[in-house]
MARKE-59816 format. One record per residue: y, z, x of N, C-alpha, C, CB in turn. Coordinates in pm, whole numbers, plus 32768, in hexadecimal, padded with zeros to 4 digits. Atoms other than C-alpha are relative to their C-alpha. Glycine has a CB too. Layout:
REM residues N
r ny Y, nz Z, nx X, cay Y, caz Z, cax X, cy Y, cz Z, cx X, cby Y, cbz Z, cbx X
...
REM end
This chain:
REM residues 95
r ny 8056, nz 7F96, nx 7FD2, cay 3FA3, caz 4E3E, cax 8915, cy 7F86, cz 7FC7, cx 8049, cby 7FD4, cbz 8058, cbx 7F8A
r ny 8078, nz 801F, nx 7FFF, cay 3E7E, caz 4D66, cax 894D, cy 802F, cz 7FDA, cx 80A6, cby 7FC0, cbz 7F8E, cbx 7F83
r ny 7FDD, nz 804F, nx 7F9E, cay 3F3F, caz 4CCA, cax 8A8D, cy 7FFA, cz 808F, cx 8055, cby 808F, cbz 7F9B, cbx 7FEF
r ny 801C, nz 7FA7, nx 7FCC, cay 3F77, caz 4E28, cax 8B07, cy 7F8D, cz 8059, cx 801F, cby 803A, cbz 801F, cbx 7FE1
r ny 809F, nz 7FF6, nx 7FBD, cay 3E22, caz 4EA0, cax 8AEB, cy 7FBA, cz 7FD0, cx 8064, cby 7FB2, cbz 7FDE, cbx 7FBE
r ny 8070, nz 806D, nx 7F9F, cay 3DA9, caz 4D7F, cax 8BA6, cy 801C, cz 8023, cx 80A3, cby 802D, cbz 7F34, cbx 7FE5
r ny 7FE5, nz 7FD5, nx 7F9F, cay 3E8D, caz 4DF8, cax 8CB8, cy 7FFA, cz 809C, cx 8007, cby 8068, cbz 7FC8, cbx 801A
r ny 7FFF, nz 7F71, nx 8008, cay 3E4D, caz 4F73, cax 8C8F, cy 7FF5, cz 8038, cx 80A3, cby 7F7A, cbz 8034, cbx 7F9A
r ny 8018, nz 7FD2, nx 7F6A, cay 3DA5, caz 4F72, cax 8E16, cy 809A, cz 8006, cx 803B, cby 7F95, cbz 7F88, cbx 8060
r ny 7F86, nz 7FFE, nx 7F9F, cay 3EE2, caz 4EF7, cax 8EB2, cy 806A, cz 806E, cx 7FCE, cby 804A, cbz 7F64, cbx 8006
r ny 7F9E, nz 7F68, nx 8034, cay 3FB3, caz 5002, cax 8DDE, cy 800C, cz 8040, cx 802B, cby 7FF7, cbz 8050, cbx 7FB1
r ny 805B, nz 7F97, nx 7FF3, cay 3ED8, caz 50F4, cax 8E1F, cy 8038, cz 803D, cx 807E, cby 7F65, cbz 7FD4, cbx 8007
r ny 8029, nz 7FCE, nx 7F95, cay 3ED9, caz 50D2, cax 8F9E, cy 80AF, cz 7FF0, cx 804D, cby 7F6A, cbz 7FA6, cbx 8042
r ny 7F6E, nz 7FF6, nx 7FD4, cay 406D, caz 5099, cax 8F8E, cy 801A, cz 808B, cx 7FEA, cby 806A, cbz 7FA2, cbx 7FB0
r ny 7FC1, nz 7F69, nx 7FF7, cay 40D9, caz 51CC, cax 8EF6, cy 7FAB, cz 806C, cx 8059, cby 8008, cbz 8042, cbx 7F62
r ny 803A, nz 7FA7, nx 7F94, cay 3FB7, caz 526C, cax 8FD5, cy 805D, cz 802E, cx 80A4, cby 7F76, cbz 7FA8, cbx 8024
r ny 7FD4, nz 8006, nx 7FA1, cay 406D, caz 51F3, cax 90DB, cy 80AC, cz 8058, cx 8033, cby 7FEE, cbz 7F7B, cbx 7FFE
r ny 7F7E, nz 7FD8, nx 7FFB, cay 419F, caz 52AE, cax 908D, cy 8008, cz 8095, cx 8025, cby 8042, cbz 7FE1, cbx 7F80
r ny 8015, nz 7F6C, nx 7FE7, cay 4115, caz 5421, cax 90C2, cy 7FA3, cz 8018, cx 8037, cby 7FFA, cbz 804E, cbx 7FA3
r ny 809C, nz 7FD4, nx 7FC9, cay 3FF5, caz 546C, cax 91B3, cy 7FC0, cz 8069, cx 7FA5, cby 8001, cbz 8048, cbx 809F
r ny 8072, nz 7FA1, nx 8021, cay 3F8E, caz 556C, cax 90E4, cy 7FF9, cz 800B, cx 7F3F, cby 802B, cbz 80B1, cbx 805A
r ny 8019, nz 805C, nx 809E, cay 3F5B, caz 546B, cax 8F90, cy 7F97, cz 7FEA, cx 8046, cby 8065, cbz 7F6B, cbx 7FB6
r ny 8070, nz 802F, nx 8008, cay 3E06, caz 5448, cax 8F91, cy 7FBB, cz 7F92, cx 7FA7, cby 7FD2, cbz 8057, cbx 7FF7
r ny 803B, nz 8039, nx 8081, cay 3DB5, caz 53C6, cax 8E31, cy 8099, cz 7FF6, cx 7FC3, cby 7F7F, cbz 806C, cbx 7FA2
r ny 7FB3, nz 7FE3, nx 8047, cay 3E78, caz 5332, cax 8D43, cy 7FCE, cz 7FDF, cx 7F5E, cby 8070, cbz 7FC5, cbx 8035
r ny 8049, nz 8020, nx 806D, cay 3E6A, caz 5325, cax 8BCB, cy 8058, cz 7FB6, cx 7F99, cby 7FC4, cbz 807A, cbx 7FCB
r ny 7F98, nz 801C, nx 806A, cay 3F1D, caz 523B, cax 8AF0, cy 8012, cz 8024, cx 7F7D, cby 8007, cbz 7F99, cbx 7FF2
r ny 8002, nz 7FD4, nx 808B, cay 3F9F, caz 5277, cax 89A4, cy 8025, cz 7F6A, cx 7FCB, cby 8073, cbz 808A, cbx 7FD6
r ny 8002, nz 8094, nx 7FFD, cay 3F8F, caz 50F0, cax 8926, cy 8048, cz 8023, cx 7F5C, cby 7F4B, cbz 7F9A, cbx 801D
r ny 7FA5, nz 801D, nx 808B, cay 4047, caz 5173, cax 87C8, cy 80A1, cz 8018, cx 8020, cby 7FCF, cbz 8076, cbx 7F78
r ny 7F8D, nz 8004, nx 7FD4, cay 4160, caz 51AA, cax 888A, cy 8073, cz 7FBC, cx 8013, cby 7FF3, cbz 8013, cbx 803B
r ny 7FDB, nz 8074, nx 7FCF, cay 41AD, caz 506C, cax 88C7, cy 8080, cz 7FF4, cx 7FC3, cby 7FA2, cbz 7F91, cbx 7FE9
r ny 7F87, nz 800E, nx 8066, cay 4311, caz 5027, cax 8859, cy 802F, cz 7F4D, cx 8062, cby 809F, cbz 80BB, cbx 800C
r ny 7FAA, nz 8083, nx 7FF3, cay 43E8, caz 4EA1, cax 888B, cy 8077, cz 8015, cx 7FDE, cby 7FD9, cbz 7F92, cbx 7FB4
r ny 7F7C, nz 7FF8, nx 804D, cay 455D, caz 4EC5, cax 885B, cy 804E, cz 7FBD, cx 8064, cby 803A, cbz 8098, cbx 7FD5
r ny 7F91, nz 8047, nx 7FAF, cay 468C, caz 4E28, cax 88D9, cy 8075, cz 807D, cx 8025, cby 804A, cbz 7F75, cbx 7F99
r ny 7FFE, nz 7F7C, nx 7FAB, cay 473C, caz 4F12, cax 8999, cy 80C5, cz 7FF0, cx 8029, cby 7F70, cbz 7FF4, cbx 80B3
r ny 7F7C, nz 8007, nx 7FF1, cay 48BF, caz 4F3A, cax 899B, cy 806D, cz 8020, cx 80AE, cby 801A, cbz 8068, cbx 7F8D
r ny 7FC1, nz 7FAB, nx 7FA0, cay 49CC, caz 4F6F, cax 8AB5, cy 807E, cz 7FE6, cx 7FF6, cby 7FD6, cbz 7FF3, cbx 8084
r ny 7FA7, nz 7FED, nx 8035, cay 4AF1, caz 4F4D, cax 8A18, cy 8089, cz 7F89, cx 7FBA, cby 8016, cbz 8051, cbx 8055
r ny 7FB8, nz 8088, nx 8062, cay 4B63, caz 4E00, cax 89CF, cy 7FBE, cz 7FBE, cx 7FA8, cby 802E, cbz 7F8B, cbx 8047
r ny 8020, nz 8013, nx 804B, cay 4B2D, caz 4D2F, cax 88CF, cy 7F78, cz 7FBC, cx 7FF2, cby 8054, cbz 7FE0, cbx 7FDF
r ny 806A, nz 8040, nx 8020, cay 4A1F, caz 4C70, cax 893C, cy 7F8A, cz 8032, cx 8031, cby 800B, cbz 7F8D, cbx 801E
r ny 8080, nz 7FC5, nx 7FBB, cay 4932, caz 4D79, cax 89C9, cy 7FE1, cz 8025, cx 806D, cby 7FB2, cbz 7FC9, cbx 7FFE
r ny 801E, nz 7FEA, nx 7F7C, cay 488E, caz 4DEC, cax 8AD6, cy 7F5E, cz 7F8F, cx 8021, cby 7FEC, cbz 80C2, cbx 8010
r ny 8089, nz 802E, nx 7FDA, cay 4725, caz 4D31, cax 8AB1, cy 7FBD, cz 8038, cx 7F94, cby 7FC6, cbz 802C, cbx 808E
r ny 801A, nz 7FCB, nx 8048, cay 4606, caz 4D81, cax 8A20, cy 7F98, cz 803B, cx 8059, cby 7FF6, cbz 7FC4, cbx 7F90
r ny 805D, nz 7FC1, nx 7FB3, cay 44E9, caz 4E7C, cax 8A8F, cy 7F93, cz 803B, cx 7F9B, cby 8044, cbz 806A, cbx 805A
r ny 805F, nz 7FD9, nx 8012, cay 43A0, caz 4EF8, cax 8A5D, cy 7FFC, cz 806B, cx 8018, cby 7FBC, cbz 7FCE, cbx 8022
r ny 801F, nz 7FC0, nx 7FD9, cay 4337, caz 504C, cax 8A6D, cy 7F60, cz 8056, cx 7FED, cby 805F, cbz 801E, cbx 7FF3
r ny 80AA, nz 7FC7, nx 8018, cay 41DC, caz 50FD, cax 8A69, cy 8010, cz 80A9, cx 8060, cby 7F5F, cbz 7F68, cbx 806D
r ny 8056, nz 7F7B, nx 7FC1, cay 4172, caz 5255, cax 8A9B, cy 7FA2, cz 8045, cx 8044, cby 7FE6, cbz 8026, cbx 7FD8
r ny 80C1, nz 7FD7, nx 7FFA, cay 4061, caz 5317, cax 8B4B, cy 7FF4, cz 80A2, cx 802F, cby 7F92, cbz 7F8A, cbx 809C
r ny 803C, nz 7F8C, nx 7FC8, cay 3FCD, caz 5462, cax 8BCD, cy 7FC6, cz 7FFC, cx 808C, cby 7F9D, cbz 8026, cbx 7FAC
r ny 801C, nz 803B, nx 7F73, cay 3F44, caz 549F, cax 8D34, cy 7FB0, cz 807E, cx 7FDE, cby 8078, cbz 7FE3, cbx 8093
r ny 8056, nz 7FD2, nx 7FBF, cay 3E30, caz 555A, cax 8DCC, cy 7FA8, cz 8063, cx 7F8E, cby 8043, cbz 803F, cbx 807C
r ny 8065, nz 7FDD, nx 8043, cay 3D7A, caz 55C8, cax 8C72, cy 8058, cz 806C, cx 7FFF, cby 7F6D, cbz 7FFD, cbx 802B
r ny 7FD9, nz 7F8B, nx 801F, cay 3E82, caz 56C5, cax 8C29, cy 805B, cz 7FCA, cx 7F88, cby 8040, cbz 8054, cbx 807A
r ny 7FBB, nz 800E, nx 8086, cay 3EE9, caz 56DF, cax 8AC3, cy 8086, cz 7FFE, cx 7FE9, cby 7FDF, cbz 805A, cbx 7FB7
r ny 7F62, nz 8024, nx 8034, cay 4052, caz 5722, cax 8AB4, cy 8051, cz 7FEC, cx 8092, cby 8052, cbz 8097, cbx 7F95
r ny 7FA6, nz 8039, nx 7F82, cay 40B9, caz 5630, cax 8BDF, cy 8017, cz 7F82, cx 7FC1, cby 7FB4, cbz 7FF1, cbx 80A4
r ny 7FD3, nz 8048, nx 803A, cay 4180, caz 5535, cax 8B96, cy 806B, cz 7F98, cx 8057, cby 8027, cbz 804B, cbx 7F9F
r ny 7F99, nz 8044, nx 7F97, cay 423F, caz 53F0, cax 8C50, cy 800F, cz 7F5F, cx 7F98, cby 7FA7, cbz 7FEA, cbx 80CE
r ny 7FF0, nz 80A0, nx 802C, cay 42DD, caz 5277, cax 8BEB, cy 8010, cz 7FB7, cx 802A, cby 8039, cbz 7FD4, cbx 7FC8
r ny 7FD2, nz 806A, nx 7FAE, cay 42C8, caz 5141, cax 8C59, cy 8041, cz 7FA4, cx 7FCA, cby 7FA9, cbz 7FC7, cbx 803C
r ny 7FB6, nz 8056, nx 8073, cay 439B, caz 503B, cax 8C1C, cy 8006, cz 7F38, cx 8039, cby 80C9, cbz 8057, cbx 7FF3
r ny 800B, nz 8062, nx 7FD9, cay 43AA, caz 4EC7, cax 8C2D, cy 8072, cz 7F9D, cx 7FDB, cby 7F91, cbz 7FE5, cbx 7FE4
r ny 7F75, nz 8058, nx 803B, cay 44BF, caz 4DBB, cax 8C2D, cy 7FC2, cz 7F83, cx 7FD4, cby 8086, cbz 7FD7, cbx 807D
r ny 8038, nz 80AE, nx 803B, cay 4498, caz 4C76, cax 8B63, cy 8056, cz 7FB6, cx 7FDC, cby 7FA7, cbz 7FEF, cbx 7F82
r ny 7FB7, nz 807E, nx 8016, cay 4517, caz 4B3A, cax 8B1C, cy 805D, cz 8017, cx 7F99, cby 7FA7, cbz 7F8C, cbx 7FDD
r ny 7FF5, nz 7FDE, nx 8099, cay 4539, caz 4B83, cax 89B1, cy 7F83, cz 8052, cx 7F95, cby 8016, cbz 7F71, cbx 7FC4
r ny 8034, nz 7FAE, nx 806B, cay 4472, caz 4C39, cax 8876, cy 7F95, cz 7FC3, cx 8016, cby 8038, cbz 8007, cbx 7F71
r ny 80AA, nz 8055, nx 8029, cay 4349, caz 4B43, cax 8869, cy 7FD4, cz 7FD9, cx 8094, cby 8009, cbz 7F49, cbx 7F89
r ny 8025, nz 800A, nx 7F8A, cay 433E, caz 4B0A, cax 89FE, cy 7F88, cz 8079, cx 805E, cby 8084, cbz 7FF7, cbx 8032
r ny 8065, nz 7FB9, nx 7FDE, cay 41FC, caz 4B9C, cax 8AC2, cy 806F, cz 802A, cx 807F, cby 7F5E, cbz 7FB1, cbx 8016
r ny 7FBF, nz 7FCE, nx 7F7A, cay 425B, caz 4CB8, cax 8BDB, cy 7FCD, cz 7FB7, cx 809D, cby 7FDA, cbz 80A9, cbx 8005
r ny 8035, nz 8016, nx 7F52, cay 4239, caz 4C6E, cax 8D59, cy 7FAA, cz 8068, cx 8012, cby 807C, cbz 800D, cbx 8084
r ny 8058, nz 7FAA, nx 7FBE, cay 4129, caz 4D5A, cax 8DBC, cy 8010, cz 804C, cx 8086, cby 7FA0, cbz 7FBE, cbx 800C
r ny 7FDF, nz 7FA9, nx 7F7A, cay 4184, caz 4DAC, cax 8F0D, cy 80B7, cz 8024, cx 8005, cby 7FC9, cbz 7F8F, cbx 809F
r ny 7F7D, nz 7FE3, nx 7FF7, cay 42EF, caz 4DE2, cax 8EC3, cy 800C, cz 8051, cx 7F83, cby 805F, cbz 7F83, cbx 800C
r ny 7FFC, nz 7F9D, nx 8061, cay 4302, caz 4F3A, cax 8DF0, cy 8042, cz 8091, cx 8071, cby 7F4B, cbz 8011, cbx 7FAE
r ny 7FD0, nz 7F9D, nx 7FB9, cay 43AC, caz 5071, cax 8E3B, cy 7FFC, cz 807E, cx 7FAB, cby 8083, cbz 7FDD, cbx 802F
r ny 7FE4, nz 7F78, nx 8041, cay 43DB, caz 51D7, cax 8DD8, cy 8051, cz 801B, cx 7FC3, cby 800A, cbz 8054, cbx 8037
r ny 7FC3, nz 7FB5, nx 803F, cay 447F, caz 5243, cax 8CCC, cy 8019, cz 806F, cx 7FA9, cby 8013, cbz 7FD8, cbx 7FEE
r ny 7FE9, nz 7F5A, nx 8013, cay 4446, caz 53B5, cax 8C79, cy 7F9B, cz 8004, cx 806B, cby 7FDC, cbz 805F, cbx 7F57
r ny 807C, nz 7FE5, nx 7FA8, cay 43A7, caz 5461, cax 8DC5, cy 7F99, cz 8043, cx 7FB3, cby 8020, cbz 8056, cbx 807D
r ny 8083, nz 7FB3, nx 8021, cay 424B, caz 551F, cax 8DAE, cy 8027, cz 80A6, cx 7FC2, cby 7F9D, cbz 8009, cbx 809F
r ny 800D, nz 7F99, nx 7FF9, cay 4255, caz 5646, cax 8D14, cy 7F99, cz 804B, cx 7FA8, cby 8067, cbz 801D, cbx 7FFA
r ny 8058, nz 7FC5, nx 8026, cay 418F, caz 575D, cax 8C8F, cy 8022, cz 805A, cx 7FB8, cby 7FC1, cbz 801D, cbx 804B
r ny 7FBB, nz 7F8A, nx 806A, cay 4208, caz 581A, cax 8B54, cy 809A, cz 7FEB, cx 8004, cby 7FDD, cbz 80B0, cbx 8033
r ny 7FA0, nz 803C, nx 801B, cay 4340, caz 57B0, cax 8B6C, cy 804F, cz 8029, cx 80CF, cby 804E, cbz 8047, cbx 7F4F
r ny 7FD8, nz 800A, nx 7F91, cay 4370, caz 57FE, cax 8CE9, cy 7FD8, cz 7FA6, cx 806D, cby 7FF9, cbz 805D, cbx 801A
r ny 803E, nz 8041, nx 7F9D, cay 436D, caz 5747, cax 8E24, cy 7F8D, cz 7FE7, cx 8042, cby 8025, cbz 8013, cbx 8037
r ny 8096, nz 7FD3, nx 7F85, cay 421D, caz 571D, cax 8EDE, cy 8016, cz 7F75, cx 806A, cby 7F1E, cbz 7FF9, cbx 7F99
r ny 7FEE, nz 8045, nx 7F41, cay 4252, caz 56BD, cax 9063, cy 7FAB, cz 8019, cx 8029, cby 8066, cbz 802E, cbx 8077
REM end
């Protein structure tokens, strides 16, 4: 968590970058989950990071990011993260 904090700006101004009309974002840093991540054989798919957050100061919005890693105890790449649940707001889309 402490590694992701440190990078919170660059986060920040990635997933910004994914919706002109993400202004703010807000993490949820208990979110944080580490797991190894299946795809159907025996030895896995990898393992990934995921973290939560909120956007533009609206309570029930909700999106995930996610991160690929080496392994369980390996730090993420920072500039290599992607979306995995889009933005939404109550449980719908916001475009």
């Amino acid at each position: 968590m402490v590694y992701l904090k440190k990078h919170e700006k660059e986060m920040t101004e990635g997933v910004m970058g994914w919706n002109y009309k993400i202004k703010s974002v807000e993490w949820e840093w208990d979110t944080i989950e580490v797991g190894q991540i299946g795809n159907g054989t025996p030895q896995g798919g990898g393992w990934l990071l995921t973290i939560g957050g909120s956007f533009n100061e609206i309570k029930k919005s909700t999106f995930t990011i996610g991160f690929d890693l080496k392994d369980g105890n390996s730090y993420p790449s920072i500039n290599n993260f992607y979306q995995m649940q889009p933005f939404r707001v109550e449980g719908d889309l916001y475009e």
